[in-house]
C-alpha positions, 0 to 999 in steps of 0.5 A: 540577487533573487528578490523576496518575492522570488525567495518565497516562491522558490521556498514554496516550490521546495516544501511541496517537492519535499512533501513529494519525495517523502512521499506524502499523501497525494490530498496533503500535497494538493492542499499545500499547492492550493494554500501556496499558489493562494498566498503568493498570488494573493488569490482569495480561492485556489484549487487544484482540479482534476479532469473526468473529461471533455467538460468535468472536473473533480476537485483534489486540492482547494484553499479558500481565504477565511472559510468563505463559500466555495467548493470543497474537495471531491465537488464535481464542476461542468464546465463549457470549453470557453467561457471559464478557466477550467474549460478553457486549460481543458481545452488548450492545454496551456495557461488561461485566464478570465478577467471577469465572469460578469457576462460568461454565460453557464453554470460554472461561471454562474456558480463562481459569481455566487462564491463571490469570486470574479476572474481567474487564472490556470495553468495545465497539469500535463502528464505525457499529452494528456492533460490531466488536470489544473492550478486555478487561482480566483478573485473576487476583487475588482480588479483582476491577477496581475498579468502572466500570473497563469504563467506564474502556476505553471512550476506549480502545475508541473510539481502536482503533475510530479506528485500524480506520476510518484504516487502512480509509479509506487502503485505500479510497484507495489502491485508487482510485488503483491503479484511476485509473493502471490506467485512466491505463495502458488510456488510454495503450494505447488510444491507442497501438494507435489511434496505430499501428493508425489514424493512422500505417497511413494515413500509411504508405498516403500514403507509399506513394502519393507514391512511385508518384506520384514515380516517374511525375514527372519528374526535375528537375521543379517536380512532383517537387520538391513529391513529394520535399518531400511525401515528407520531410514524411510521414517525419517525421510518421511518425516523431514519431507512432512515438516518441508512441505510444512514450512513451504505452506502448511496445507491446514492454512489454505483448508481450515484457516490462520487460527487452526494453522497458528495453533497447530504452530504453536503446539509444534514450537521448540518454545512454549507459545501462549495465545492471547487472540486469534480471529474468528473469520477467514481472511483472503489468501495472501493476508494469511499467508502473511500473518502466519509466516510472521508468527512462524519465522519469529518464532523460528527466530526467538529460543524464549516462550512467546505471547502471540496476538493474531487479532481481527481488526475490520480492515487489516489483521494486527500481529504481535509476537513478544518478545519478538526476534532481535531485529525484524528478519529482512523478508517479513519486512519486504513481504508486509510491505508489498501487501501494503502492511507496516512491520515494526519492532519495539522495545519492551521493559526488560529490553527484549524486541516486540514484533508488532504488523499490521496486515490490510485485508 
């Protein structure tokens, strides 16, 4: 029968590796190692570390018992190889401890006597062989951590060391799918400048031979009929070919901007667009890209006249289109997202959908 003692442990395992699959901030998952490690070891200060070399580490994660002095988050510590716990783990790769600092000499040492703090215990974070950083746990009791506590970190440890490989991992993730619609966009540019500079420039020549060859026809006749219904027939190619390369990315978006291009977007709407706010102010590529395929797929989407926000918010563009398609199409959502933006929808009072993203620029 596991113990209280153990109980609580393994409960506070759980919360930090629930934290971790809910993907929580990397700053709220060390903060919570660093209160637990301190209140099952009974600790009076406990950090999490993360080493910038052979001698330095940065603070991600602290907790220290009633506010007293200590080191707070982001603080840098030089340390020796030896005569602490942080050098001493660095160094190692394995669990140390301290039992007393009273005669260590080095800044370390003496900056944690000052806090009031007299032994303590770590254990390694290990991310493959390296040794990315530390738990440590201190006193400024007498008498030092209770035997094998260093060993005691090391699920602790192992579960920051989760956190660091997650939070990585959905870096890496979404940098890929930042570069896939980058590279979907270039596509889409590609094609367009092909569209207007290839195809519909040797429809235009066409056109124009037809006409000559129209104005040598004879009015009335069989020869002329058939020029006529050529000449009909190229306008329309032309015009589908116009409103393609359009749609794959309107060349008004990349040469005069989002605001220009979400007018002209409006003004060509099957439904009437009123425009509460458009920015003032370039925005990078992809950024733009986004707000205007938001603005133009809802309102592909809607058969009702629409309010559409496009507002310059510092650091992120803020899109609003109500009402708003029924549900948030599949792609928008997928390509907000791997921009780093949220895309949501909401309810207004007579029921309809409001589309409403956010856009980090």
């Amino acid at each position: 029968m596991a113990t209280p003692v153990a109980e609580e442990r393994a409960a506070a395992l759980l919360e930090i590796a629930t934290l971790i699959a809910r993907e929580a901030p990397d700053e709220l998952v060390f903060a919570t190692v660093a209160e637990h490690v301190a209140q099952q070891l009974g600790a009076d200060a406990t950090s999490v570390l993360r080493y910038v070399g052979d001698e330095r580490a940065v603070i991600v994660g602290v907790w220290r018992d009633g506010g007293g002095r200590g080191f707070p988050v982001n603080a840098e510590l030089d340390f020796d190889p030896t005569n602490s716990v942080s050098g001493r783990v660095r160094s190692t790769g394995r669990p140390a401890r301290v039992d007393s600092y009273d005669n260590l000499p080095g800044e370390l040492p003496l900056m944690l006597r000052a806090s009031d703090l007299r032994s303590s215990v770590g254990a390694p974070v290990l991310i493959g062989d390296e040794v990315w950083g530390a738990v440590a746990a201190s006193t400024g009791r007498e008498q030092p951590l209770p035997a094998g506590s260093e060993h005691w970190l090391v699920p602790f440890a192992a579960l920051v060391a989760l956190a660091v490989e997650a939070a990585e991992a959905r870096r890496r993730a979404g940098t890929a799918r930042r570069r896939l619609v980058e590279a979907a966009d270039a596509t889409r540019q590609r094609l367009e400048r092909m569209l207007h500079e290839g195809a519909q420039q040797h429809l235009l020549a066409l056109t124009l031979k037809l006409r000559l060859a129209r104005g040598r026809a004879e009015d009335g006749s069989e020869l002329a009929r058939l020029i006529d219904d050529a000449l009909a027939e190229a306008g329309v190619a032309n015009t589908t070919l116009r409103e393609l390369a359009r749609d794959l990315y309107p060349i008004v978006l990349s040469e005069r901007g989002l605001a220009v291009a979400v007018q002209a977007l409006a003004a060509r709407a099957a439904v009437a667009v009123h425009l509460r706010e458009l920015p003032k102010r370039r925005f990078p590529a992809l950024a733009e890209a986004t707000a205007y395929f938001i603005v133009a797929e809802t309102l592909a989407a809607t058969d009702t006249d629409v309010a559409v926000t496009v507002g310059d918010r510092g650091d992120m563009l803020f899109v609003e289109v109500a009402p708003g398609a029924d549900t948030a199409l599949p792609g928008l959502v997928d390509r907000v997202a791997a921009v780093g933006g949220q895309l949501q929808t909401g309810s207004l009072p007579d029921g309809s959908t409001l589309m409403r993203a956010e856009i980090p620029v």
